[in-house]
N, CA, C and O of each residue as an XYZ file, in Angstrom:
456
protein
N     -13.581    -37.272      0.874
C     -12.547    -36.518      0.194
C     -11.617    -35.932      1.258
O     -12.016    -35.241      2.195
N     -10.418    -36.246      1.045
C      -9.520    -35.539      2.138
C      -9.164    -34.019      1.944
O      -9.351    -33.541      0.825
N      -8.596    -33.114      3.090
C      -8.529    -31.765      3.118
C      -7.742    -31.488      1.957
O      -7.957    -30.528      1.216
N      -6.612    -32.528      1.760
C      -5.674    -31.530      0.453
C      -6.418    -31.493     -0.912
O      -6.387    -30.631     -1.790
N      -7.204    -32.853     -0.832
C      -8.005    -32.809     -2.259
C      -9.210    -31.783     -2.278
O      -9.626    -31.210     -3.285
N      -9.735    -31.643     -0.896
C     -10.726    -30.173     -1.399
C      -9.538    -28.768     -1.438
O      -9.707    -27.953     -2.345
N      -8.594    -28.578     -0.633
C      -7.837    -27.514     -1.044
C      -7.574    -27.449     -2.285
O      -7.542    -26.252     -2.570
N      -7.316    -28.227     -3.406
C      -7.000    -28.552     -4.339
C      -8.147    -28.264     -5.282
O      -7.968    -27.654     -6.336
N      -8.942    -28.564     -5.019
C     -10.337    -28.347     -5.993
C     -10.529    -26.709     -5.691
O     -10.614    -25.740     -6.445
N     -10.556    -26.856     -4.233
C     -10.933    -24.561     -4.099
C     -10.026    -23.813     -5.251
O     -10.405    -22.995     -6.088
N      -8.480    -24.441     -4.996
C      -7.799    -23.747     -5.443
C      -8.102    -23.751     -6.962
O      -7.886    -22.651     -7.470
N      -8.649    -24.920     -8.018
C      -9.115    -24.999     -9.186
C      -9.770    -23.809     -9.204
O      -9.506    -22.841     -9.917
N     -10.868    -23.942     -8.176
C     -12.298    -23.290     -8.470
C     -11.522    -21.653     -8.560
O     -12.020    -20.988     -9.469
N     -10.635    -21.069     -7.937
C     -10.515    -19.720     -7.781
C      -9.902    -19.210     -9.115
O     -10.118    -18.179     -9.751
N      -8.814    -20.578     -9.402
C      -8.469    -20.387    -10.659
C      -9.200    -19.630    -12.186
O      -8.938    -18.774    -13.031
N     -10.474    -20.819    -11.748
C     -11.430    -20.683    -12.801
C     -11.970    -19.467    -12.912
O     -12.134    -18.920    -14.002
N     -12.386    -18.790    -11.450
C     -12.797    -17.479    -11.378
C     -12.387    -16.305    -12.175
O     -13.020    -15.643    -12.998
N     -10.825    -16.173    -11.607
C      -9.570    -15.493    -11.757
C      -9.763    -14.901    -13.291
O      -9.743    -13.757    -13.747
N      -9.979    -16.341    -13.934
C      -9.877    -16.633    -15.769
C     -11.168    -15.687    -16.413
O     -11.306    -14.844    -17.301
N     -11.986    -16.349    -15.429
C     -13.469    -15.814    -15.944
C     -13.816    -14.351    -15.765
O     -14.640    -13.831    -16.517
N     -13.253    -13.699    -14.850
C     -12.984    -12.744    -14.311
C     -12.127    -11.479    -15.398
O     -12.556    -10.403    -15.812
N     -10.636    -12.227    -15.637
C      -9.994    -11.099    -16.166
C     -10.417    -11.266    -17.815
O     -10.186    -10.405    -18.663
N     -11.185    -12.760    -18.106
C     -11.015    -12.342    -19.501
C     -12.510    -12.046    -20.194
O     -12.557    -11.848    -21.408
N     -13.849    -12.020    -19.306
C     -14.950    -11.736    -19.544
C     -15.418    -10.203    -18.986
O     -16.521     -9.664    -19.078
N     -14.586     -9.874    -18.580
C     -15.031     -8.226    -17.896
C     -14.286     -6.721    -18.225
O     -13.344     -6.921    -18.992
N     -14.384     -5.723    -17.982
C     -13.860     -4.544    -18.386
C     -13.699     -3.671    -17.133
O     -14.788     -3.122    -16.968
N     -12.839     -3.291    -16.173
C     -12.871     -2.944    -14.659
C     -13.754     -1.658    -15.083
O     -14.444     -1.335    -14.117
N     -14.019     -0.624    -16.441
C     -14.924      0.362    -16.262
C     -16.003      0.182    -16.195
O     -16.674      1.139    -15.808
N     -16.562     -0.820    -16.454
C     -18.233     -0.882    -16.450
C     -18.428     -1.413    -15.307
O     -19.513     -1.031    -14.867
N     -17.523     -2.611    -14.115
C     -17.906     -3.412    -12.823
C     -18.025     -2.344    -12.133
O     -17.599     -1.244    -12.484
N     -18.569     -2.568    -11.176
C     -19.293     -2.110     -9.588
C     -18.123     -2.083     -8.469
O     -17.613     -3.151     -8.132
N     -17.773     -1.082     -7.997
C     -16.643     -1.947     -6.934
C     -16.348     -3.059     -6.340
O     -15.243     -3.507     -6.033
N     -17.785     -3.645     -6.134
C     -17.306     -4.883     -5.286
C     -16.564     -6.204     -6.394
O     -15.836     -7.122     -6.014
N     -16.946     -5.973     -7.570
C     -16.504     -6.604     -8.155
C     -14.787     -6.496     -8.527
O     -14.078     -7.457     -8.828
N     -14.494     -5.539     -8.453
C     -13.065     -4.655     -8.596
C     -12.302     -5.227     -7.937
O     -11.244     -5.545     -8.480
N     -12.568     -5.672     -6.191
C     -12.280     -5.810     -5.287
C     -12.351     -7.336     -5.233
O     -11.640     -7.807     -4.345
N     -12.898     -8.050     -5.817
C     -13.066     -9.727     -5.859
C     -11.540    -10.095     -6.176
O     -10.812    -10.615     -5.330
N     -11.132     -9.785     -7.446
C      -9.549    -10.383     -8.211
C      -8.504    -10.657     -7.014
O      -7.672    -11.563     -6.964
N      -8.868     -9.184     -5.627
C      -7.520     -9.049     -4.952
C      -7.841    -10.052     -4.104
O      -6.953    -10.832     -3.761
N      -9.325    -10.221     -3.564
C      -9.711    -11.317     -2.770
C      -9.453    -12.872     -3.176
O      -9.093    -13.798     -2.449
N      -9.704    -12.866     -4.342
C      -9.635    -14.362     -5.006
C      -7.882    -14.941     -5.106
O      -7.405    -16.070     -4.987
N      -7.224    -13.550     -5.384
C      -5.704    -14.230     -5.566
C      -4.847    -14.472     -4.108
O      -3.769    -15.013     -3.859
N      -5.844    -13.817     -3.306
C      -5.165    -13.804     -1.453
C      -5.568    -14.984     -1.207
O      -4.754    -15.648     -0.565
N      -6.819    -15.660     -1.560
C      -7.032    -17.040     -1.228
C      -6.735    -18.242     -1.950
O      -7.083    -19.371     -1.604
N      -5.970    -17.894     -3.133
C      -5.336    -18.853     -4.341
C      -4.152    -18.606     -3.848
O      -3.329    -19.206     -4.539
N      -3.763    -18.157     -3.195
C      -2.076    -17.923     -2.592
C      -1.706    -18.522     -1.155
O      -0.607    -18.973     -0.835
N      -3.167    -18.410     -0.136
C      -3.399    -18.530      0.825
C      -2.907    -20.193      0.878
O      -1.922    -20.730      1.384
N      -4.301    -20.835     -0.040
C      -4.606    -22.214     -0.035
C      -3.295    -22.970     -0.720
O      -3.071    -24.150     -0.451
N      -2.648    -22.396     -1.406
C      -1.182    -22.871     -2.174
C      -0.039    -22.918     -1.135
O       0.557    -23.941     -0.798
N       0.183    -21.669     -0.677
C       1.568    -21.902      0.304
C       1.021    -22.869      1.398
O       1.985    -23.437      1.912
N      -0.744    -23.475      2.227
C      -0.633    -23.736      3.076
C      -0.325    -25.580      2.302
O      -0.278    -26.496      3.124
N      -0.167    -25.895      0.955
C      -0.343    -26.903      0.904
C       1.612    -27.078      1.053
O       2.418    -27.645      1.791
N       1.621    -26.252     -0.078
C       3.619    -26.191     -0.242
C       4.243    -26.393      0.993
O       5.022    -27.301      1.281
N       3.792    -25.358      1.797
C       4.571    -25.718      3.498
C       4.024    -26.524      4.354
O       4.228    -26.609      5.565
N       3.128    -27.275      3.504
C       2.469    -29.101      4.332
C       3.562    -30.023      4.150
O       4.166    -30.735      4.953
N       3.683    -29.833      2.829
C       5.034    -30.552      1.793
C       6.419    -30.702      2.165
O       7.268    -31.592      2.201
N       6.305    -29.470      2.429
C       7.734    -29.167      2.344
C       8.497    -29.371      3.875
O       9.386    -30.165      4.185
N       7.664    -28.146      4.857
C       8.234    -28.435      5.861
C       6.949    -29.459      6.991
O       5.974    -29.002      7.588
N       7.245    -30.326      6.962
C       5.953    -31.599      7.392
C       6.373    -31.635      8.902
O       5.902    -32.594      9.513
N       7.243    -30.697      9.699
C       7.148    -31.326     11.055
C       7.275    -29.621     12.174
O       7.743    -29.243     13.248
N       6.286    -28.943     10.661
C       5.937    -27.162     11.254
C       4.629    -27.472     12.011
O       3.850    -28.393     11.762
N       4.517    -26.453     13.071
C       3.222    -26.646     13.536
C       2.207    -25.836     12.544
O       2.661    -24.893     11.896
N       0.815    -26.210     12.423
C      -0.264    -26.003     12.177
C      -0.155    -24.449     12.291
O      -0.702    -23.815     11.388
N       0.478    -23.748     13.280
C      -0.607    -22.607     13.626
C       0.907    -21.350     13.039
O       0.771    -20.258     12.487
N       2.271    -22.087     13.449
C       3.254    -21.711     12.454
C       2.709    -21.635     10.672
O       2.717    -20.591     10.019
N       2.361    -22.693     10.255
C       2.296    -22.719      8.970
C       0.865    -21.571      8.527
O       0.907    -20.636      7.727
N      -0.080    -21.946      9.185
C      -0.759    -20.345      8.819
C      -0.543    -19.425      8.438
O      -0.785    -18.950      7.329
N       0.098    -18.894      9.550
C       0.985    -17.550     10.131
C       1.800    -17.240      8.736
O       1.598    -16.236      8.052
N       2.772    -18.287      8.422
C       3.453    -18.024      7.519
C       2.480    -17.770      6.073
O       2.585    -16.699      5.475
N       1.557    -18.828      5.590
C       0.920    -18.844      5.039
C       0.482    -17.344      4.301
O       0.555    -16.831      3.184
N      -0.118    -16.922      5.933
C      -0.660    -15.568      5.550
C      -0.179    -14.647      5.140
O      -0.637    -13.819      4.352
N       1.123    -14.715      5.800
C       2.567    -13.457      5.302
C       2.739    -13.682      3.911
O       2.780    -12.684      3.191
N       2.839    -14.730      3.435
C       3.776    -14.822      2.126
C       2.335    -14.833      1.484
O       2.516    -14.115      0.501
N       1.316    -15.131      1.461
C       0.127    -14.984      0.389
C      -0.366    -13.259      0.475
O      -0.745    -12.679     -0.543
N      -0.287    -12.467      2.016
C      -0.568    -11.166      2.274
C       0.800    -10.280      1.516
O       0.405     -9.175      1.143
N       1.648    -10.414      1.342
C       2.656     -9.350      0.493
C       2.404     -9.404     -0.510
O       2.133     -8.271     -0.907
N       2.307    -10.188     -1.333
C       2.513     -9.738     -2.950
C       0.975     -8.980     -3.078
O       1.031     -8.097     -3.933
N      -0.316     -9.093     -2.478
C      -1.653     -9.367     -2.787
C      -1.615     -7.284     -1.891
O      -2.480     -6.460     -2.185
N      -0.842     -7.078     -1.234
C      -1.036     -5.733     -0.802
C      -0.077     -4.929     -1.996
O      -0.563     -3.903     -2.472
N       1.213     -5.361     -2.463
C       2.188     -4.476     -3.036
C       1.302     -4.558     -4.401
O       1.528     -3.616     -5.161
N       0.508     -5.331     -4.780
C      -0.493     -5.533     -5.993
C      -1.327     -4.334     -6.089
O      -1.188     -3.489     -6.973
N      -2.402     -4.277     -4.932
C      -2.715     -2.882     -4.660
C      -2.290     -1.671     -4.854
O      -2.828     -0.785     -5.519
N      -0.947     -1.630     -4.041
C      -0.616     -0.238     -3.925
C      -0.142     -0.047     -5.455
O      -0.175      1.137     -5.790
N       0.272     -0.895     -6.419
C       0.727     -1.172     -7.144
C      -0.201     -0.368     -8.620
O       0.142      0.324     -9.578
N      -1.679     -1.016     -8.039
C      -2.875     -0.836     -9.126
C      -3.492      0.461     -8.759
O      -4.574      0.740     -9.275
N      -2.843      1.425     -7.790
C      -3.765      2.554     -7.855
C      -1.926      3.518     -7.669
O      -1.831      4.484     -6.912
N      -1.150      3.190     -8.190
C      -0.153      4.195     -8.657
C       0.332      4.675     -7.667
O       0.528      5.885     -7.786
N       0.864      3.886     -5.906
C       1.228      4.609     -5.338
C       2.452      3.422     -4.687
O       2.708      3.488     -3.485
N       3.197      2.310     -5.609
C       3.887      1.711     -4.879
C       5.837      2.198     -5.351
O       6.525      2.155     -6.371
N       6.011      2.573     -4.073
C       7.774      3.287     -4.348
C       8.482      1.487     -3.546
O       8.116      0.361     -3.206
N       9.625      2.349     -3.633
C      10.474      0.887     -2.405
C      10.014      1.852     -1.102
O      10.076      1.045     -0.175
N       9.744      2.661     -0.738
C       9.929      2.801      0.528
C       8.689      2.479      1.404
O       8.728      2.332      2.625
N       7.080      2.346      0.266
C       5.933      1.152      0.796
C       5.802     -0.026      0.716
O       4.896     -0.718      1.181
N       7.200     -0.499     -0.212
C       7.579     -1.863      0.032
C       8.470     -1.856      0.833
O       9.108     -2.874      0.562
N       9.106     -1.197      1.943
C       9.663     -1.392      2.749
C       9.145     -1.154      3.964
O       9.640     -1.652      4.975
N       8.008     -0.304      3.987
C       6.900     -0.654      5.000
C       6.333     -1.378      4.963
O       5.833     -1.743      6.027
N       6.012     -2.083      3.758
C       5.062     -3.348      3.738
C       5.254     -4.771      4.694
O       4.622     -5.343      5.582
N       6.363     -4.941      4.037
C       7.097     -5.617      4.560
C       7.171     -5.946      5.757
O       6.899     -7.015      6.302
N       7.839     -4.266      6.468
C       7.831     -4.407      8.070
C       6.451     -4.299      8.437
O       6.218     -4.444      9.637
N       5.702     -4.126      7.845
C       4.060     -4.392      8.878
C       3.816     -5.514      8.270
O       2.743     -5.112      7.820
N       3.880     -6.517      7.890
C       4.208     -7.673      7.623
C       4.787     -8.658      8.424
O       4.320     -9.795      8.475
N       5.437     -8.424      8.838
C       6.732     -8.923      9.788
C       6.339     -8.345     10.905
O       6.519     -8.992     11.936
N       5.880     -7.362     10.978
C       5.786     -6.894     12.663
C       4.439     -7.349     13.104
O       4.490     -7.588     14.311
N       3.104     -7.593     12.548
C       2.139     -7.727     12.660
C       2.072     -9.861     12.653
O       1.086    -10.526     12.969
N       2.879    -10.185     12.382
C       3.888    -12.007     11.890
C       4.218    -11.607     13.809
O       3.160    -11.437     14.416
N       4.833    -11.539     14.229
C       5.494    -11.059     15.278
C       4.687    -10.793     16.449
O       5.150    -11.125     17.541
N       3.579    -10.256     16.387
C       2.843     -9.390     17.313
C       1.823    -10.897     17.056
O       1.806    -11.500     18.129
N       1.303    -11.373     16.379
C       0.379    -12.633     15.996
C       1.052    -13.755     17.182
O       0.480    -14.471     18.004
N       2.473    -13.565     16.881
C       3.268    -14.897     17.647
C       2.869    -14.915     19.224
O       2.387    -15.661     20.076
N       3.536    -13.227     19.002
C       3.514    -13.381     20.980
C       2.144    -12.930     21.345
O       2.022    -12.571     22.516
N       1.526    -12.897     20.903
C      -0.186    -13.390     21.419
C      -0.648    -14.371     21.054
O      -1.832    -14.238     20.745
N      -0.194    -15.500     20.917
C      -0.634    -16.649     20.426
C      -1.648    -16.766     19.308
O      -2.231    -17.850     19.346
N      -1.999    -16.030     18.401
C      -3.025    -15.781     17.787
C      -3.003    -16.760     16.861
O      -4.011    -17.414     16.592
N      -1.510    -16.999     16.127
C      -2.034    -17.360     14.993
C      -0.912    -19.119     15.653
O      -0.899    -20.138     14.963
């Protein structure tokens, strides 16, 4: 099986979770860790999606570029979600978000990290 076809199946599988998740449960009766799964599951259903889209799309990015990016654009919506679900998101933590987003994108580069 090649990598896009198991990316493709994970990404099913998280799907399935996601489903099973929001429409079999009640967040008052789960346990935290369970609370905490949805934000995990949609960072890696976002993760595994943009890294296929920017396989697609831009086909002559490096590997360690497309991560990087990967991570940015699957890590914003999946933090402003957060701040979002406990009543504390203004524009001005989406405008920090953002820049620690971008600055932390930045700081990844020039250490070769990502």
């Amino acid at each position: 099986m090649s990598t896009k076809n198991k990316q493709i199946l994970l990404m099913g599988t998280i799907v399935i979770l996601l489903n099973l998740m929001f429409f079999m449960t009640t967040p008052e009766s789960l346990p935290l860790p369970f609370l905490t799964a949805p934000f995990v599951l949609l960072f890696a259903g976002l993760y595994l999606s943009m890294q296929l889209v920017l396989a697609n799309i831009a086909r002559n990015l490096r590997p360690k570029t497309g991560r990087g990016l990967s991570l940015a654009i699957a890590a914003l919506p999946v933090l402003l979600l957060l701040l979002q679900s406990i009543g504390q998101l203004t524009p001005r933590d989406f405008v920090i978000t953002v820049g620690l987003i971008a600055g932390l994108l930045f700081y990844f580069r020039k250490t070769d990290f990502l």
